[in-house]
Structures are given as structure tokens and as C-alpha cells.
N, C-alpha and C positions, 0 to 999 in steps of 0.2 A: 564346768568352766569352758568359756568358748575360746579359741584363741585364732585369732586371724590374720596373723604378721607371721611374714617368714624371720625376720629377725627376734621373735620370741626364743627367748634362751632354751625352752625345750624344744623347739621345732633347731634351734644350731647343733643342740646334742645330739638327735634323732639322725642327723644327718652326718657325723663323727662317727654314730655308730655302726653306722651303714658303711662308712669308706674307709673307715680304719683298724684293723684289725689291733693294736694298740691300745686303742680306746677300748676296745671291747672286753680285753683282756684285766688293762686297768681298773674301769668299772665294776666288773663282772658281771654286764648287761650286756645284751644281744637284742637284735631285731628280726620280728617274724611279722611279717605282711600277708592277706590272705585270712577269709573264715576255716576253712577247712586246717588251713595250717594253725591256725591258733586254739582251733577247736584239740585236735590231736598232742598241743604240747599241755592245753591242760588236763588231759586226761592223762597226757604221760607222768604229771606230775611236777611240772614245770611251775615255777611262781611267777606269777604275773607283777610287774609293778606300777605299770603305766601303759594304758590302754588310748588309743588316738582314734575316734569314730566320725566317720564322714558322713552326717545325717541325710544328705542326699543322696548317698549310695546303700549305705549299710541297712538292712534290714531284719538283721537276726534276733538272737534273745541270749548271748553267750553272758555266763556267770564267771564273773574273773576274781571271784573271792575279794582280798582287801585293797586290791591294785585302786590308783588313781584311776579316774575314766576324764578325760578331753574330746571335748567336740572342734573337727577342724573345718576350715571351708573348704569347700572342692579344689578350688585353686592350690590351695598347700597339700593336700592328699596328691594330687598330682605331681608336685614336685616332690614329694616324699615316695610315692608308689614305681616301683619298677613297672608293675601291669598293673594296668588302669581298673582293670575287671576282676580284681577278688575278694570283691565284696565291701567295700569301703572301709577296713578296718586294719590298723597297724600298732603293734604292740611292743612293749620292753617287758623283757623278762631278766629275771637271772639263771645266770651260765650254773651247769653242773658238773659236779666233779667227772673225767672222765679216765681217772685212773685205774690201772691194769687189777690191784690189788682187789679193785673192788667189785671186780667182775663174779658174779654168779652162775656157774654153770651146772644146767641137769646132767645126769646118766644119759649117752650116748648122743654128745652136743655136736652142732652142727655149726661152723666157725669161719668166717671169711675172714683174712687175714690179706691187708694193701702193705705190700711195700714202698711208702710214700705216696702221693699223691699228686700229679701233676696237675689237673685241673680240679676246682670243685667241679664240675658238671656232673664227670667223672665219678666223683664220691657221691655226689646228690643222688645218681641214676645204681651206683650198687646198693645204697641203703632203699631204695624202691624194691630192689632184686631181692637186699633181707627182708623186705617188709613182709612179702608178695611170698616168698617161701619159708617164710617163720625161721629164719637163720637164727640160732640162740645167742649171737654176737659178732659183731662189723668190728676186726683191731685195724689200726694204721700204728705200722714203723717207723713212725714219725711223732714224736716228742711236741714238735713245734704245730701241727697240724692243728690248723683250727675250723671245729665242726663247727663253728657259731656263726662263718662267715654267710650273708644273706644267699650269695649263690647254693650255697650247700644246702639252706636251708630250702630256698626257692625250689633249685632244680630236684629234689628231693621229694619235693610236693608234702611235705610235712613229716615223713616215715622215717625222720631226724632223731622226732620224742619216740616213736613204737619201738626201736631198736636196741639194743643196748650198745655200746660204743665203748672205747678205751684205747687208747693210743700208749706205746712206750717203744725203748730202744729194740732193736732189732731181736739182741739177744736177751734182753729180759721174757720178750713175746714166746722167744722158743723155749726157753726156760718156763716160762707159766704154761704153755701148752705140754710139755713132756712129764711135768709136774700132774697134770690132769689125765695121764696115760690119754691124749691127745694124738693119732695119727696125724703126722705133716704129708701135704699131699701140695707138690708146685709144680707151677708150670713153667718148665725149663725145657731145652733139647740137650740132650745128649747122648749118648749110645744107648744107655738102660732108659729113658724116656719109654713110657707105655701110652697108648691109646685110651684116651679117656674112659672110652665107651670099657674098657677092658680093667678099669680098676673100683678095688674096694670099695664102697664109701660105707656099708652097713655097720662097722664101731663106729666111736667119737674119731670125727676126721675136721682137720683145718685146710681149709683151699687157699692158695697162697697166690697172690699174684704180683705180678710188676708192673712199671711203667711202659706206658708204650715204647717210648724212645729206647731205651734202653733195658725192659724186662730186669726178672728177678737178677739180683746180686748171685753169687759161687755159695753166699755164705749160704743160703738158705739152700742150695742145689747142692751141698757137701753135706746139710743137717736134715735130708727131705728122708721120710721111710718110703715115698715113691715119686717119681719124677712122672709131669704128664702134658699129654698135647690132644688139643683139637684136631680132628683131621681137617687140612684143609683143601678143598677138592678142586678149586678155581687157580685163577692167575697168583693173588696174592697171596703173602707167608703168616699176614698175623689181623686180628679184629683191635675192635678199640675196646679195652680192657671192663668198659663195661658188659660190653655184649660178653666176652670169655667170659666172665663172674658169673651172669645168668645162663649159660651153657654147662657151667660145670658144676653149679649148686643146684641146677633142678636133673641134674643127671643122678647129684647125692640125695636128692628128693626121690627121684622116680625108684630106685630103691629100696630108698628105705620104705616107701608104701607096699611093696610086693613080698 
């Protein structure tokens, strides 16, 4: 089916579900824009329902199982695409459960743990950092956190679907990590604070971080079995919470390979 009006009722949806997190919630549909991104959520397992192809961009051979497929015209890919350039192809999926209970972890799991989230960029660029270092699961202490928004998806570059994910209350998190003989390892300052470079990570360890503005809560610095910090050698006291994630989960990388 071709559709060529922006006023067609699914080209008004597609675009609810892009600006409103609400919508998305409601439905329990989300928007993935991008081949490479759409490639990855269905290999992760993701259900396609409605698939939007721009025959003068798109050039691939992707299998979306029983999803609807729409041909749009360039001009409405445009208004629908953030970037013009990935590939002419935009998709509705449905949302997956991303409950703590249902998390699966190996013998000696390696755990990124956000306390909240202040930007997607932010959460898009650590699930890159899980992707890239096979972290066995990304939590947010945030209930209300939605992975499904387009930036998380976007800035994410698709390592949305490779990750495993789960969000819940602050104390539930610590509860299901102390449950799993999970070591908490955060980054906080305070007297006992240790030098990264100077702690464990070889058991099951959780990396904990905070927002920039405001870093970790006391709660998690009063339940940590180690307190820890980047050195920082320059002018300023702190990075953007992405870059600490990838600083202190391939330090738990570097040895666990040795």
C-alpha cells in the first residue's frame, strides 16, 4: 500500500509516537528509524507491526515476519526521519516487558546500574558502552524511564535490542543485586572512596552511577560494598556520566580478561 498524504491516520500515529511518550506507553508501540537499527531489534526479538519503506532511499532485503509493510514518498520519510540518511526505512514495533524480575543473570555477571536518567543521549551512549563490552544487563532506578523514546533508541545506534534492560525502584535494584551475591561498586566521594584503577571487579560486580548534576543518592553510598572514583588529573572534578560508565566497565573488562 502506498500512502502519500501527511494527513493519513497512520502517518498522524507515527508521529504521536515519536513525540510522545504517552502514546507510546498506551499503545505499547514504539518507533525505530534506521536499517541497521531495525535489523538489530529483530534479531533481538523484537515484533515488528508496521513497517514504512521509502522506495527511493531503501535498498535492503530485511524479513519483518507478519508486520504490515507501507511504501511512503520521500517527502513524508522526510517529515517522519530525524536523519535523512539511514536507509529509508521506519518501523513500529511492540514495547517489551522491561521488568527487574525478569532479568536473567550468568555466574559472575557484569551490571551497569543508572541511578535515573537525565538525558536519553546519555542512556543511548551507555547501552553502546553495554553493547561494545557484553555487559550482562543496563538497570535504571527509575520506574518511569522510558527506553522506547526515539532518542534512546537513535542515540543508541540500535544496542537498545542486544542488551538486556530493566528498570525498578532504587531499593528493589539493591535488593535483586544482593539477592544474586552481586558486589555494589559506586561512584561516590568520601573518605573510604578507592581509586578505580585499585578495585575488585573479578566476582559479579554492579557499577553504579549517577546524574551529573547531582551524582549518586547516600542511599546507594551507605549500601555500596565499595565506594569509587576516576582519577581526575586536569582542571575539572567530574566527566559526563557516559564517558565514567565506559571508563569503569572496561576497567571490569580489562580484568576480567587477565
Amino acid at each position: 500500500m502506498q500512502i502519500e498524504s501527511l494527513q493519513n491516520p497512520r502517518i498522524k500515529n507515527l508521529l504521536k509516537l515519536q513525540e510522545k511518550s504517552r502514546e507510546r506507553k498506551n499503545q505499547g508501540l514504539f518507533i525505530i528509524e534506521g536499517t541497521q537499527e531495525n535489523e538489530l531489534a529483530l534479531k533481538g526479538g523484537y515484533e515488528a507491526v508496521e513497517i514504512y519503506i521509502c522506495d527511493d532511499i531503501y535498498s535492503y532485503s530485511l524479513q519483518f515476519g507478519n508486520a504490515k509493510v507501507f511504501t511512503i514518498t520521500k517527502p513524508i520519510f522526510e517529515k517522519l526521519a530525524y536523519r535523512k540518511s539511514t536507509g529509508g526505512i521506519i518501523g513500529v514495533y511492540k514495547t517489551k516487558s522491561a521488568q527487574l524480575q525478569d532479568l536473567q543473570l550468568p555466574e559472575n555477571a557484569l551490571v551497569v546500574v543508572l541511578e535515573a536518567v537525565e538525558k536519553p543521549g546519555n542512556l543511548g551512549a551507555i547501552l553502546r558502552t553495554g553493547d561494545a563490552a557484553n555487559v550482562n544487563a543496563v538497570i535504571v532506578c527509575d520506574e518511569t524511564v522510558d527506553f522506547f523514546n526515539p532518542n534512546v533508541v537513535r542515540s543508541s545506534v540500535g544496542t537498545l535490542f542486544t542488551n538486556n534492560i530493566a528498570s525498578g525502584t532504587k531499593e528493589t535494584v539493591l535488593n535483586f543485586l544482593k539477592d544474586k551475591n552481586i558486589q555494589v561498586v559506586s561512584t561516590f566521594l568520601r573518605d573510604e572512596t578507592k581509586n578505580l584503577y585499585d578495585t575488585d571487579f573479578s566476582s559479579s560486580s554492579a557499577i553504579v552511577l549517577g546524574t551529573e548534576a547531582t551524582g549518586l543518592s547516600d542511599f546507594w553510598a551507605d549500601n555500596s560494598d565499595a565506594l569509587i572514583k576516576i582519577p581526575m588529573l586536569g582542571f575539572v572534578d567530574s566527566l559526563n556520566v557516559s564517558n565514567a560508565a565506559a571508563i569503569c566497565v572496561y576497567e571490569a573488562v580489562r580484568q576480567r580478561q587477565n
